[in-house]
DOTILUM-370126 format. One record per atom (N, C-alpha, C): residue number from 1; z, x, y. Coordinates in Angstrom, 1 decimal, m for minus. Atoms other than C-alpha are relative to their C-alpha. Example, Ala and Ser with C-alpha at 12.3 -4.5 7.8 and 13.67 -1.06 7.14 Angstrom:
2
R   k     pz     px     py
R   1    0.0    0.9   m1.2
R   1    7.8   12.3   m4.5
R   1    0.0    0.9    1.2
R   2    0.0   m0.9   m1.1
R   2    7.1   13.7   m1.1
R   2    0.8   m0.8    1.1
REM end
This chain:
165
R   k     pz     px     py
R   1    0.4    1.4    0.1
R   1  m95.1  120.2   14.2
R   1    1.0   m0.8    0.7
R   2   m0.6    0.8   m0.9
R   2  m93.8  117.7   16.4
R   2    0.9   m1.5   m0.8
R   3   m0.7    0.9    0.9
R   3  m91.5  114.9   14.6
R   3    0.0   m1.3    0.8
R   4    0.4    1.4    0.1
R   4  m92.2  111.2   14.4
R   4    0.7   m0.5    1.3
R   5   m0.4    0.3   m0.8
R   5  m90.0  110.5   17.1
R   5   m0.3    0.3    1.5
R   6    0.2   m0.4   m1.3
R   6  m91.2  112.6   20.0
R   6   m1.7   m0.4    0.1
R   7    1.4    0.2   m0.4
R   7  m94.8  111.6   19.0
R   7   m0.1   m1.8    0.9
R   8    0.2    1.4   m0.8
R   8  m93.9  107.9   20.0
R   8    0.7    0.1    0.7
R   9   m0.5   m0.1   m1.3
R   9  m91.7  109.1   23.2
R   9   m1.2    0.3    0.4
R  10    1.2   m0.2   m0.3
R  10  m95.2  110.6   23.8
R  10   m0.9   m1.2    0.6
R  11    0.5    0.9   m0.2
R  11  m96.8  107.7   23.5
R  11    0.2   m1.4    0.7
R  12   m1.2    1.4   m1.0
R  12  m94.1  105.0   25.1
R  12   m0.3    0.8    1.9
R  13    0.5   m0.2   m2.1
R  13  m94.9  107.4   28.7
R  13   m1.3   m0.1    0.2
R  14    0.9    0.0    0.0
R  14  m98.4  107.7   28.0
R  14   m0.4   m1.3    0.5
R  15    0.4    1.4   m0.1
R  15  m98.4  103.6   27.9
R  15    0.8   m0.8    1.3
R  16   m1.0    0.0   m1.4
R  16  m96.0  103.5   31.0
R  16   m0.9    0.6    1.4
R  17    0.6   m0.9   m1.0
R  17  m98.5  105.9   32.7
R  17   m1.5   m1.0    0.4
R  18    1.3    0.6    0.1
R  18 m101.7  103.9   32.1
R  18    0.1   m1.8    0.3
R  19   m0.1    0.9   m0.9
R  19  m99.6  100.6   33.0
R  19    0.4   m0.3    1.1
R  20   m0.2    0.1   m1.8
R  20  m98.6  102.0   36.2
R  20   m1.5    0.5    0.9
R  21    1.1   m0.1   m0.6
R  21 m102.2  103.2   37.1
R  21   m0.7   m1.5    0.0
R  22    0.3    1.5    0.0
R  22 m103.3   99.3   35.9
R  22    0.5   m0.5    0.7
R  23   m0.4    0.4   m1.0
R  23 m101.0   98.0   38.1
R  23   m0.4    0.3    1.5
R  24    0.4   m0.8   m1.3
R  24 m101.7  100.2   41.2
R  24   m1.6   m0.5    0.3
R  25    1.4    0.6   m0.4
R  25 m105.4   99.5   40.7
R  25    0.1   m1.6    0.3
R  26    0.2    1.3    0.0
R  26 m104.9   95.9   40.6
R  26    0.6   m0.5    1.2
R  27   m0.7    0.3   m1.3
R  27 m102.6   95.9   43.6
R  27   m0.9    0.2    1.5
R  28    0.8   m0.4   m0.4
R  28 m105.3   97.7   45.4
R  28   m1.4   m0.9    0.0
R  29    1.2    1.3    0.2
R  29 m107.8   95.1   44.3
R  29    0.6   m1.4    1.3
R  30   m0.4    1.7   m0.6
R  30 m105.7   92.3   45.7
R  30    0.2    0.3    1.5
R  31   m0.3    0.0   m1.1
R  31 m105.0   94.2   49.2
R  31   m1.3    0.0    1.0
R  32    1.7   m0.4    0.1
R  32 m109.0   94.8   49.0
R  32   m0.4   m1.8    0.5
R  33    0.6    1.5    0.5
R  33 m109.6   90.9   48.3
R  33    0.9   m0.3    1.5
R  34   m1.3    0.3   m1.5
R  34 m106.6   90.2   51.8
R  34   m1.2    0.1    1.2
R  35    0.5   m0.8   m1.1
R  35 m108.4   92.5   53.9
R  35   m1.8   m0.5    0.4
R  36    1.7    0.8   m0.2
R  36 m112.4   91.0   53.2
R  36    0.6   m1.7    0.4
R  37   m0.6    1.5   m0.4
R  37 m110.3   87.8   53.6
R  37    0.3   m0.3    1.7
R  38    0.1   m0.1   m1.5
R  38 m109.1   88.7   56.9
R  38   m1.0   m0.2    1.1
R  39    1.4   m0.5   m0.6
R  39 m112.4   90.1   58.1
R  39   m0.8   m1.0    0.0
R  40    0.8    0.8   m0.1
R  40 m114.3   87.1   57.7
R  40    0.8   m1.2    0.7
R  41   m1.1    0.8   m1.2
R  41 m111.5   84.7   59.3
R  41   m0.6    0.4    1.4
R  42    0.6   m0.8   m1.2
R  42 m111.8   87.1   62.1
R  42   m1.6   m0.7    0.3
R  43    1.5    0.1   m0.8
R  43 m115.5   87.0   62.0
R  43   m0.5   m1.6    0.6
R  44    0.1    1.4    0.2
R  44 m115.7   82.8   61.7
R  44    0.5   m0.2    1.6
R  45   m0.6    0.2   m1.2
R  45 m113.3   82.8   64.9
R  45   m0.7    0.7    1.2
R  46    1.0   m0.4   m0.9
R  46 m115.3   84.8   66.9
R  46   m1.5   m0.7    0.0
R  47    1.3    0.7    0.2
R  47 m118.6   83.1   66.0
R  47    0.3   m1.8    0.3
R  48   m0.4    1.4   m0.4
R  48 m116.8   79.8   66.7
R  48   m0.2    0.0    2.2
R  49    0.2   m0.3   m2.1
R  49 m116.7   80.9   70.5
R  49   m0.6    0.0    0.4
R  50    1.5    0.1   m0.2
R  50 m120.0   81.1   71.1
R  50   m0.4   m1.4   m0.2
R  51    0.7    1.5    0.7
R  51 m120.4   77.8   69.7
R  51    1.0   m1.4    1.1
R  52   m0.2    1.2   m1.2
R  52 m118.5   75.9   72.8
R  52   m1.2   m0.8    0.6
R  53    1.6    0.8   m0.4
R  53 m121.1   72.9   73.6
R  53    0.7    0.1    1.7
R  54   m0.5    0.1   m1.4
R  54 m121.5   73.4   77.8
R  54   m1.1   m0.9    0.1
R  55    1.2    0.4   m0.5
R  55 m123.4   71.1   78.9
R  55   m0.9    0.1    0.8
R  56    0.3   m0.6   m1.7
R  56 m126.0   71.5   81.4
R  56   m0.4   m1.1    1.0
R  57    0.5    0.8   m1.1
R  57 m126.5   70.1   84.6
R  57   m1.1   m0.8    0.4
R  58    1.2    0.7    0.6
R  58 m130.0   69.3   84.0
R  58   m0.5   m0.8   m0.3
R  59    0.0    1.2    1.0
R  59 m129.6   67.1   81.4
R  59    0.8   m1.3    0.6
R  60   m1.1    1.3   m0.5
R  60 m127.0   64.8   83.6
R  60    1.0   m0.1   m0.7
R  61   m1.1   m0.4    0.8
R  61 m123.7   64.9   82.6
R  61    1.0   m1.6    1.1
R  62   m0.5    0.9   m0.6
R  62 m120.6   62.6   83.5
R  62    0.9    0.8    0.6
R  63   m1.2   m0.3   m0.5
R  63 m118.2   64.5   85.5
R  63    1.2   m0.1   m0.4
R  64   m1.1    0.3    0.3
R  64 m115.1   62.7   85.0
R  64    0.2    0.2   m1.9
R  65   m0.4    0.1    1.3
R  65 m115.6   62.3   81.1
R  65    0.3    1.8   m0.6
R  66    0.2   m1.5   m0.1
R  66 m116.2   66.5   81.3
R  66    1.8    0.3    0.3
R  67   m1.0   m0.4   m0.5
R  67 m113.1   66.8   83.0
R  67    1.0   m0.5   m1.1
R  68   m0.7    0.3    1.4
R  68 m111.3   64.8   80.5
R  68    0.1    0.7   m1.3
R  69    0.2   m0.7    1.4
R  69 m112.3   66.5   77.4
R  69    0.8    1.3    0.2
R  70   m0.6   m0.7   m0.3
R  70 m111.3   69.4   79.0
R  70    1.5    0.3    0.3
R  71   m1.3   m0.1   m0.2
R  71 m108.2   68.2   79.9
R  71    0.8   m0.3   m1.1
R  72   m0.7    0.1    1.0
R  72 m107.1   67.0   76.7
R  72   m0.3    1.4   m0.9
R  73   m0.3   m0.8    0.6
R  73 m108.4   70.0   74.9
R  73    1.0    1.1    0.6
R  74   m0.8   m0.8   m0.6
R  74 m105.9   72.1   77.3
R  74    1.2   m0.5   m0.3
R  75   m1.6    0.5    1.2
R  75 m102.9   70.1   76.3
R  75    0.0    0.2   m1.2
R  76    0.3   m0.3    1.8
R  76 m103.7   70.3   72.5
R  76   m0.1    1.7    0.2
R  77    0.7   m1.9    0.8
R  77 m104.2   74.4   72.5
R  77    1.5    0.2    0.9
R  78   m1.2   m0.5   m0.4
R  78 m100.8   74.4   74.7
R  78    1.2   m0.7   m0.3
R  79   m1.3    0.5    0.9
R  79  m98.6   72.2   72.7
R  79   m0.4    0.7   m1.2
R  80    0.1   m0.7    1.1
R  80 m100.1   73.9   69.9
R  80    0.3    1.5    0.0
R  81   m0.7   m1.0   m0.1
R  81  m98.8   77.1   71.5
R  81    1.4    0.3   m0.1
R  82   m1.8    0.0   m0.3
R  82  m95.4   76.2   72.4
R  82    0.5   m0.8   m1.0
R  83   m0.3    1.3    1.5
R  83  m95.2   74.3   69.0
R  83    0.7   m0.9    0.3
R  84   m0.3    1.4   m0.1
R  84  m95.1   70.9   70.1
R  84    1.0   m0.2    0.9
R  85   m0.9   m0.3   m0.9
R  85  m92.2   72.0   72.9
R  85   m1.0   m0.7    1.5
R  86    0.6    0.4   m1.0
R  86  m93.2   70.1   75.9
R  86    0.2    0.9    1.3
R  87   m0.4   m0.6   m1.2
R  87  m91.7   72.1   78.8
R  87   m0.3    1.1   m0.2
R  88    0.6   m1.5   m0.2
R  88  m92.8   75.5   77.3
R  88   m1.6   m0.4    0.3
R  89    1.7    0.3   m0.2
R  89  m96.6   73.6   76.9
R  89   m0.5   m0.1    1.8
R  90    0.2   m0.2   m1.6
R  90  m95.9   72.7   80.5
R  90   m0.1    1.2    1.3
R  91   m0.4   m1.5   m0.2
R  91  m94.8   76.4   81.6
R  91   m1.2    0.2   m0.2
R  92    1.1   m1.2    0.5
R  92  m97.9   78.0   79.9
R  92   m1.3   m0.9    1.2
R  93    0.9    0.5   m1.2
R  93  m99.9   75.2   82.3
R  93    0.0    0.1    1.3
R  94   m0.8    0.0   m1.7
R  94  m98.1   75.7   85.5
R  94    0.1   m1.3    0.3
R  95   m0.3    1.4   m0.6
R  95  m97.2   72.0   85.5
R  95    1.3   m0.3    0.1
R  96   m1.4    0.5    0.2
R  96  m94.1   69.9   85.8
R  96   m0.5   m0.6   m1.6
R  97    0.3    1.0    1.3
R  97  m93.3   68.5   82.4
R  97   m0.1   m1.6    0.6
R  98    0.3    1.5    0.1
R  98  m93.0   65.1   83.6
R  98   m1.8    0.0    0.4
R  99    1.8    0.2    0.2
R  99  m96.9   65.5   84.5
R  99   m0.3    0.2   m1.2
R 100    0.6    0.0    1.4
R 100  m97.5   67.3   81.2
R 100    0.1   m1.3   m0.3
R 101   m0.1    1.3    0.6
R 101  m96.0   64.0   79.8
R 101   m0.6   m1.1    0.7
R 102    0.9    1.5   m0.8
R 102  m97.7   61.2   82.2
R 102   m1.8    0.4   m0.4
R 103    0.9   m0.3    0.5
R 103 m100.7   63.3   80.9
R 103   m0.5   m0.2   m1.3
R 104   m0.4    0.2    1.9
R 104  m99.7   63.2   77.3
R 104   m0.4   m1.9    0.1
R 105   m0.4    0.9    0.1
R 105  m99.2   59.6   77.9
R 105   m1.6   m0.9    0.2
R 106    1.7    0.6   m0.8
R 106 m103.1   58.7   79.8
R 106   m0.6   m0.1   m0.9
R 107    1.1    0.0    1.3
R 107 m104.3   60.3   76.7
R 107   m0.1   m0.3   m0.9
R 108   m0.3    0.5    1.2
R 108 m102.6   58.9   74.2
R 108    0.2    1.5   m1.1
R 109   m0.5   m0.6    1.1
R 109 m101.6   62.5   72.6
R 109    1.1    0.4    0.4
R 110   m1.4    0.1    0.5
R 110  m98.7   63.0   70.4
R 110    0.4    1.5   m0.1
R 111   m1.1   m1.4    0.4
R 111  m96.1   66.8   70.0
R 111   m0.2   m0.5   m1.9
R 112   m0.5    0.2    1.7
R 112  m96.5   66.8   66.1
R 112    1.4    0.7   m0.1
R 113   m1.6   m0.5    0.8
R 113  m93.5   66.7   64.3
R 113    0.0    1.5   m0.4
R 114   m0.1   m1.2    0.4
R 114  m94.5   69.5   62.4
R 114   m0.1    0.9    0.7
R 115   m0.2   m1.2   m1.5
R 115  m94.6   71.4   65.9
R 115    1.5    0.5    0.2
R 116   m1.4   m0.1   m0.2
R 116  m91.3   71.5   65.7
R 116    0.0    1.3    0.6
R 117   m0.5   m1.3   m0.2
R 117  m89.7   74.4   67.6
R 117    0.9    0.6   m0.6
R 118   m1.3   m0.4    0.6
R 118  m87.0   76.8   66.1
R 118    1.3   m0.4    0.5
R 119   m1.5    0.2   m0.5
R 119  m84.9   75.8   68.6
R 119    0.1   m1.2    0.3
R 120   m0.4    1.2    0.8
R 120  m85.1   72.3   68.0
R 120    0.4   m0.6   m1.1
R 121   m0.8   m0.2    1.3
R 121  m84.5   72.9   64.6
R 121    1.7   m0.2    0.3
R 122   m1.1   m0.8    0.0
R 122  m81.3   74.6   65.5
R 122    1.0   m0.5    0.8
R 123   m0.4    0.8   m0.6
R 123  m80.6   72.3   68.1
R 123    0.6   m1.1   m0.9
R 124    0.1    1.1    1.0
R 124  m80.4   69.5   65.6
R 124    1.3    0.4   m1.2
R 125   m0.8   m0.1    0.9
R 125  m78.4   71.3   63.1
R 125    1.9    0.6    1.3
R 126   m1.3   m0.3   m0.5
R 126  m75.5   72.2   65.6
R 126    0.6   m1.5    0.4
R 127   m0.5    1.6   m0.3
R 127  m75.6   68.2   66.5
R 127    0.7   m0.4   m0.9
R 128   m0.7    1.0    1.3
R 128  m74.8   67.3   63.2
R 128    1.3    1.0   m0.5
R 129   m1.5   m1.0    0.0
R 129  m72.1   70.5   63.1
R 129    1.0   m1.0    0.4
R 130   m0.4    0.7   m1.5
R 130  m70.6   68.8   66.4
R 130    0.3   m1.6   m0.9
R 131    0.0    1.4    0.5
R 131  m70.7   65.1   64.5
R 131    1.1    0.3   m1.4
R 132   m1.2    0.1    0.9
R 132  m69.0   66.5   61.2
R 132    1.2    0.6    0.3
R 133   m1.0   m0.6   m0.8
R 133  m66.6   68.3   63.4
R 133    1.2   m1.4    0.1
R 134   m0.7    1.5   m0.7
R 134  m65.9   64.5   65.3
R 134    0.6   m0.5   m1.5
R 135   m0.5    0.9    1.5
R 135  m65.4   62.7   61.3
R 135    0.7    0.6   m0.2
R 136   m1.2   m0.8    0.6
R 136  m63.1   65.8   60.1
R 136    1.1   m0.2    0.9
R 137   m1.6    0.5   m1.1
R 137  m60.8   65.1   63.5
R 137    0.5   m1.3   m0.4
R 138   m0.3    1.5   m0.3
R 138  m60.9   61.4   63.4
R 138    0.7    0.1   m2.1
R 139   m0.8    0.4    1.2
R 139  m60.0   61.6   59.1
R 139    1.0    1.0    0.0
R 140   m1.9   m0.4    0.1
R 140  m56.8   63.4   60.2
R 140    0.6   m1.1    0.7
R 141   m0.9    1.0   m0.6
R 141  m55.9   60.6   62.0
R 141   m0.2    0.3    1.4
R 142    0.1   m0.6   m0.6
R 142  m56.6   62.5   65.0
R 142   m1.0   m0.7    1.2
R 143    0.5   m0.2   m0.8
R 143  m58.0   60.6   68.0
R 143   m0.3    0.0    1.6
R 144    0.7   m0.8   m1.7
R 144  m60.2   61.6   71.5
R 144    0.7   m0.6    0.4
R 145   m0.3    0.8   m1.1
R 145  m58.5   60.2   74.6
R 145   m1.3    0.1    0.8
R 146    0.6    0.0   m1.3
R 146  m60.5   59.2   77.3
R 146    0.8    0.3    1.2
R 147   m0.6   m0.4   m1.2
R 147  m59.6   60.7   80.3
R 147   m0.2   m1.4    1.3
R 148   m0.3    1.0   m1.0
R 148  m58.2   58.1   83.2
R 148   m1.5    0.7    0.9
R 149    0.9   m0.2   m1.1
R 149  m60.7   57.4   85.9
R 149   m0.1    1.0    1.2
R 150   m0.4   m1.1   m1.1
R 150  m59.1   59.5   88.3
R 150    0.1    1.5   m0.2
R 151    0.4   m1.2    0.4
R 151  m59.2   62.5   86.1
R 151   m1.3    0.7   m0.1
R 152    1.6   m0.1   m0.4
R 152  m62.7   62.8   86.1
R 152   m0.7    0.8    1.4
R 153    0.7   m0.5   m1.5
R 153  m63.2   63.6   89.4
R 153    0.6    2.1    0.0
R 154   m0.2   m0.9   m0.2
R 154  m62.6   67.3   90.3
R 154    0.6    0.6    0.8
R 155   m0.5    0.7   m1.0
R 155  m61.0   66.6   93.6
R 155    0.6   m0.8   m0.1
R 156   m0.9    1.4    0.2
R 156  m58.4   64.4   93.9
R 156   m0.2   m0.5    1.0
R 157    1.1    0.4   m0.6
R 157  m59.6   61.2   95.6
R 157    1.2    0.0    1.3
R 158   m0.7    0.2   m1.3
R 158  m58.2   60.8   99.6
R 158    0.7   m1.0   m0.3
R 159   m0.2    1.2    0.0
R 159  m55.8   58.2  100.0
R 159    0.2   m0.5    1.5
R 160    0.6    0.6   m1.0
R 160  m56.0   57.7  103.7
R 160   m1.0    0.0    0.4
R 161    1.0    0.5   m0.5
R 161  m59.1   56.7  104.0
R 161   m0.4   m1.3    0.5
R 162    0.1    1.3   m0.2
R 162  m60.0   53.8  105.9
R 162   m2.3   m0.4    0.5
R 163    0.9    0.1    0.1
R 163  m63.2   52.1  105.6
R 163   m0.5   m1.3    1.6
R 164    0.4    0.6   m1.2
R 164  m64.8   50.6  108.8
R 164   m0.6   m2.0   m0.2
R 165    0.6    1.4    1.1
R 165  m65.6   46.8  108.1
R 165   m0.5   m0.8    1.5
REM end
């Protein structure tokens, strides 16, 4: 006969065994429920494709307002690539950025903020490094010179030069 203690070690793995197959199934449920999640995303996005209005020729169309639509939806899907980065959105169009921007500007669309890049992020956070850097010098008493005019230069300037008048 088995004694009162080993029947409930028995039963403490038994209940360890039966809440790790409950768990497992239920993990399996939820990667089940992802995956039909996925699959219909997917399917939606491809059935959206199909669904570009062309218009036809037939019907009369406006040219220019064609061209427009077109041109703003090509900036929108390539600032929305280069997250809100103008000179990568430019790059992925083969433009100069100042066009992207004089385009941006015709059309009245804006880089969302939340486009942020990482490396605008990151930009930003080294500015303000660089700024508490400048306060920690200056509250030692500590401050910048300006370099003389003449130091600036990289070359030191001629002094016989004479100017024709």
């Amino acid at each position: 006969m088995s004694s009162p203690i080993s029947k409930r070690a028995e039963k403490i793995s038994l209940a360890t065994v039966e809440d790790r197959a409950r768990f497992e199934a239920v993990m399996v449920q939820k990667k089940i429920r992802t995956l039909k999640h996925l699959v219909r995303q997917l399917h939606h996005q491809l059935a959206s494709l199909d669904q570009v209005p062309t218009p036809t020729v037939e019907e009369g169309l406006d040219f220019y307002t064609e061209v427009r639509r077109f041109e703003i939806e090509m900036l929108r899907r390539a600032l929305k690539a280069a997250a809100g980065h103008q000179k990568k959105a430019a790059r992925l169009l083969n433009l100069h950025h100042t066009t992207l921007n004089a385009m941006m500007r015709r059309y009245n669309i804006h880089a969302e903020p939340s486009q942020a890049s990482s490396e605008t992020v990151e930009m930003k956070s080294r500015l303000s490094r660089r700024l508490d850097h400048r306060t920690e010098i200056r509250s030692l008493g500590i401050r910048p010179t300006k370099p003389r005019a003449a130091e600036t230069h990289k070359r030191p300037l001629p002094t016989n030069v004479t100017f024709p008048r």
